[in-house]
N, C-alpha and C positions, 0 to 999 in steps of 0.2 A: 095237778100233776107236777111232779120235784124237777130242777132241772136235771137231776141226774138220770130219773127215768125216762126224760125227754128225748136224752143224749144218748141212750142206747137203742131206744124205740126210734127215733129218725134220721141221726145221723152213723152211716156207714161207718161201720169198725174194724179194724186190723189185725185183730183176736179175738180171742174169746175172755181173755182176761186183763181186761184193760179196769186199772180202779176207778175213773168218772167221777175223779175227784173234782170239788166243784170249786172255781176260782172265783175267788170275789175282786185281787185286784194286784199288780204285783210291784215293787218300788223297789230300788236298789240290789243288793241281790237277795233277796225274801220275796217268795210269793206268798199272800194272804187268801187262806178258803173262806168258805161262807160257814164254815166251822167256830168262826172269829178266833185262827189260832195261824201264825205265822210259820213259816215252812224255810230253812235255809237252802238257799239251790244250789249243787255244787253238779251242774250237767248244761244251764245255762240254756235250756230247750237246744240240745246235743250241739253245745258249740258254738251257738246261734246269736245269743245275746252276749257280744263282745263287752258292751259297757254296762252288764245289767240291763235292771227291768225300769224302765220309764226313766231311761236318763236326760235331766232338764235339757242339753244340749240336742239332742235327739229329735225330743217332741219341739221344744221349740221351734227347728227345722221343719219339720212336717205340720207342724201349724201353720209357719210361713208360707210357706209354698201352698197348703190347703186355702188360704185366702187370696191367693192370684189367682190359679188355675191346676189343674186338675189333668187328665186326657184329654190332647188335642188334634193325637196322628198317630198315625202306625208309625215304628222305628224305622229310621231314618230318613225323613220325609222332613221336617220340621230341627229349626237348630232353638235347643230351650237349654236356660242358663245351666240347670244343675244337671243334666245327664253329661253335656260338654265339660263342666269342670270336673264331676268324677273322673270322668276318661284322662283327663289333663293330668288330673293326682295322681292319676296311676303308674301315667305313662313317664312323670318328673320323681317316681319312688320305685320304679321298677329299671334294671339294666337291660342295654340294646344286648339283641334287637328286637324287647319287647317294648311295641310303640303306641299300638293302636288298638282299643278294646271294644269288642261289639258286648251290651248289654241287654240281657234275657231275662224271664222271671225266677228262672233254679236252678240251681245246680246241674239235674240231670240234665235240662236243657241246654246248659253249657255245655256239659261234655258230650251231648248230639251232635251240639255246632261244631267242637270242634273235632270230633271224626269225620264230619265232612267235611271241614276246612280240609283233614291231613291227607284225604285220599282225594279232596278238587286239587291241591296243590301238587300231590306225588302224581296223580295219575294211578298210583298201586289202588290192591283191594284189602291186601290181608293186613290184619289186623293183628295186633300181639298185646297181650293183657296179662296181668300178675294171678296167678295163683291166689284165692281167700279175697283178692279186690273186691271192692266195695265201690260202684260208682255211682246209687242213684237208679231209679226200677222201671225205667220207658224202656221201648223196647232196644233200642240200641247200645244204653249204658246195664241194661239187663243182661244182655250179649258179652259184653266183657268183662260182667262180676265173676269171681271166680269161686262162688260156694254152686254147686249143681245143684244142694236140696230147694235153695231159693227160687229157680230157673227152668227146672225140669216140667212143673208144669203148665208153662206158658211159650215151650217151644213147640214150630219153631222157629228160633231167633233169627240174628246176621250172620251169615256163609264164613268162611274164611276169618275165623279167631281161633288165635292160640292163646297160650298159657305157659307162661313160663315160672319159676319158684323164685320168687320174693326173695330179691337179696342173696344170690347165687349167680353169678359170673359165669360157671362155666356149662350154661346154657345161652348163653349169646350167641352162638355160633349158629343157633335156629334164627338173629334175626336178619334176613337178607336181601337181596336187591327187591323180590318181590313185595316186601315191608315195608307199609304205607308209613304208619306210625307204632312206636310202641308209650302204652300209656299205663302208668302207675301214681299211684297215691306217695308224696313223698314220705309220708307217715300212715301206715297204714291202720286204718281204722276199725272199719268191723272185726279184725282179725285179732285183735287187742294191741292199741296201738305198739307197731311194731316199728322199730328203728333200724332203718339199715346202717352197716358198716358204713366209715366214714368216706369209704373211696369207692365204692357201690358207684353211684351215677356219675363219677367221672368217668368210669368203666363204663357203663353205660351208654354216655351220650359218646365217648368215642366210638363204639359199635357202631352207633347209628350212623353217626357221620362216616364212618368208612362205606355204611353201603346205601346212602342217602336218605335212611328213613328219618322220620320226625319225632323228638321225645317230647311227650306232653304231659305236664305234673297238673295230678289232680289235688291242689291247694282247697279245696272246699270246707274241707274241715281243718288243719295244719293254719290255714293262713290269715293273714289279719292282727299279726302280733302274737297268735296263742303259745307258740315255740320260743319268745322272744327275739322273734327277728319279725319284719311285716311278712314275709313268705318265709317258708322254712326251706326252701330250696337252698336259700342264702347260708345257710350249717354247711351246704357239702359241696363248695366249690362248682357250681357250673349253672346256667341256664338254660329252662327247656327252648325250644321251637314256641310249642302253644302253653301257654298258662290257664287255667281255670282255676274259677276261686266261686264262691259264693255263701252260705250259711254268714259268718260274722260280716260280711261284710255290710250286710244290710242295717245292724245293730238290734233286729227284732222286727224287719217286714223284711217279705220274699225277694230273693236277687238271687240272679247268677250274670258270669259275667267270662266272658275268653278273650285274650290276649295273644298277639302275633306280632311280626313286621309288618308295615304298612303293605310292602309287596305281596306276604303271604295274604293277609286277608283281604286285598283287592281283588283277586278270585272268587271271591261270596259274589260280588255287583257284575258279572258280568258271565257270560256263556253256561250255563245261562243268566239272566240278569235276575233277583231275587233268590240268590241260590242259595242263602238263610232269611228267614222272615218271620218275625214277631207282632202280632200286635200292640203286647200292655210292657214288651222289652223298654230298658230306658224310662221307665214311666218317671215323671219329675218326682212327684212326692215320692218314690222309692228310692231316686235318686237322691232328694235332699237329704233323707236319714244315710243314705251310703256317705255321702260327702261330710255330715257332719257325724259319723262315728268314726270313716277313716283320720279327719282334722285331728279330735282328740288323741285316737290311736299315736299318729304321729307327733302332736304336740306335745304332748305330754309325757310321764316317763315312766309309763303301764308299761310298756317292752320292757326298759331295763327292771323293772322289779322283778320280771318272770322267774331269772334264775332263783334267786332267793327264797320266791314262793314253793318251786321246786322241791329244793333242800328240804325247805321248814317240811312240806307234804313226807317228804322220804325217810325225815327224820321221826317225826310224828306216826309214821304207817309201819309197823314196826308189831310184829304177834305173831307166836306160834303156826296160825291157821292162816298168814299172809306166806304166800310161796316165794313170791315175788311179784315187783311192780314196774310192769310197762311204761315206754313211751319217753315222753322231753315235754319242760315246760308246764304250760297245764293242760294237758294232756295226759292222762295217766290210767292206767290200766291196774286194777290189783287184784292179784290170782289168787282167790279162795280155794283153790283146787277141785270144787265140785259147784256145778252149773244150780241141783234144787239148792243147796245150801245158799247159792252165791241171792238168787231169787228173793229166795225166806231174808236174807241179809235187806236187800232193797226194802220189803216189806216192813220190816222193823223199824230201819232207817226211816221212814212214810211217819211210822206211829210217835218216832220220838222229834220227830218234826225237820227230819235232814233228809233231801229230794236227790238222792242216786237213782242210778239202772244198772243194767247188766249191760255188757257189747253184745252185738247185732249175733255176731258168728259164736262166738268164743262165750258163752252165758256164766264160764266159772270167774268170768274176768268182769270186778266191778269197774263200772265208769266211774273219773271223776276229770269232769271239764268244764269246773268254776267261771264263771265271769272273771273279765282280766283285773278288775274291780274290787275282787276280793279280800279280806286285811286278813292280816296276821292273825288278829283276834278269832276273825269268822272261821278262817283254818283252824285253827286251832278247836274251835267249839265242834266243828264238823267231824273234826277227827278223834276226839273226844266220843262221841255218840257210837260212830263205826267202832271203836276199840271198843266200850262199855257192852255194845251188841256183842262181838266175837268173845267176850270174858264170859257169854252165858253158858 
């Protein structure tokens, strides 16, 4: 038996058309199939592999740590060197008053914790969510995606969620004293990454502030450098309440992670006591890869190249049957105009050895969300294939 037939015969699938392409091994930003033929990634397993596939610094890390120890306690029960220093990094690169980070194993997990951090700290119920949002598919970050054909058949959800339009002000006026929290993507994702106006969430968190609700930026995909800033909240003047973050942060294993004041999230430990709880949250060996992809991230001067990759990508993407291109950074959206066409495009891109998708909501919008690791050259080749596809 192939292991491709293995992979549809045992392991649970998400479609029906999934390729089951078979991986032999993946280094820098190329994954290798058992095809013996190399694959350029420009999607970075959506976002996920900030420094590329098997960066020496990475595994090094999680080698280290795999020969001390491993799980030793449920979170926060035990103090082990690398979940404590991630929190520390975070908390000496992030502005007050974000200070104190409880870490989870995902993303959507994150943004569980923290709707319940917003309404143990408000006291409120209602909840207020973006239009097209995208946060992650448990039940509670289900509840405040804003596509209905994703959600319709698995209600029903969390009571008390709105919706308001992405990047539109003068819906504010819906968010009010009863508003726990209002929570949005600061670049919005599945929707093709969409960029709001520059003064959007100044406008925003002043709302909130006038009727005491909490703004919570879902960084999960945005953050980690990808915008060239380490959070892209840092583009539009303000700070949320709660921070979530997760996908790059881990550099290529599972993390998510929420951020508050130490006052806000002292409410988790008490009334009642456990009022978030993880088992495998904070795990060390996930921590060590977070610790040493955030070092690089920061160390080094992958943020400041970002603008310039940008450019090159905009310059580069450039054809008739390009409508236009989404997003900041490397983050990029490019509007084929039609969803089967954008598809067939993926497909091609597969055959001539360059690893796209489509966006989750939006299918006429191609993804492209390289490793931050990327060269000019690799752009270049990348972008190269996608034109030679659209010339047919």
């Amino acid at each position: 038996m192939s292991l491709k037939n293995d992979f549809f015969k045992y392991q649970a699938q998400t479609t029906h058309f999934a390729p089951g392409f078979e991986v032999e091994k993946a280094l820098g930003n190329y994954i290798y199939g058992k095809d013996g033929r190399k694959y350029l990634d420009f999607i970075a397993g959506v976002s996920a592999n900030t420094l590329g596939h098997s960066h020496p610094k990475v595994i090094g890390a999680i080698k280290e740590q795999a020969d001390r120890y491993l799980h030793v306690m449920v979170y926060g029960e035990f103090a082990q060197e690398k979940p404590v220093e991630l929190c520390r990094l975070l908390a000496e690169h992030t502005p007050q008053p974000l200070e104190v980070t409880y870490l989870v194993n995902s993303g959507t997990e994150a943004i569980e914790g923290a709707l319940k951090l917003a309404k143990r700290y408000t006291g409120r119920e209602e909840i207020i969510s973006m239009k097209n949002a995208y946060h992650g598919n448990t039940q509670g970050s289900l509840s405040i995606a804003g596509n209905e054909y994703h959600k319709r058949a698995f209600r029903p959800l969390l009571p008390l969620v709105d919706f308001l339009e992405f990047n539109d002000p003068s819906e504010f006026h819906r968010i009010t004293e009863k508003t726990a929290c209002v929570i949005a993507e600061t670049v919005q994702g599945a929707a093709g990454f969409i960029v709001p106006d520059s003064d959007y969430f100044v406008q925003l968190k002043k709302r909130c502030e006038e009727v005491g609700a909490l703004l919570i930026l879902d960084e999960i995909q945005p953050g980690i450098g990808r915008t060239g800033k380490l959070f892209s909240f840092e583009h539009f003047g303000i700070v949320p309440d709660i921070l979530v973050m997760g996908k790059g942060l881990g550099g290529g294993v599972p993390v998510g992670a929420f951020m508050s004041s130490a006052e806000m999230m002292d409410c988790l430990s008490h009334s009642p006591k456990l009022g978030h709880i993880t088992t495998f949250g904070g795990n060390p060996l996930i921590a060590a890869s977070c610790c040493a992809t955030l070092k690089e991230v920061l160390g080094s001067n992958l943020m400041q190249q970002i603008p310039e990759k940008e450019k090159l990508f905009r310059e580069l993407l450039v054809h008739p049957k390009i409508k236009h291109v989404n997003g900041m950074g490397l983050m990029l959206a490019v509007n084929l105009g039609n969803p089967e066409y954008c598809i067939d495009v993926v497909g091609q891109c597969m055959e001539k050895g360059l690893i796209v998708s489509c966006q989750l909501y939006r299918n006429e919008y191609l993804r492209i969300s390289p490793p931050l690791t990327i060269s000019e050259e690799e752009i270049r080749e990348g972008c190269r294939i996608i034109l030679e596809i659209l010339d047919r």
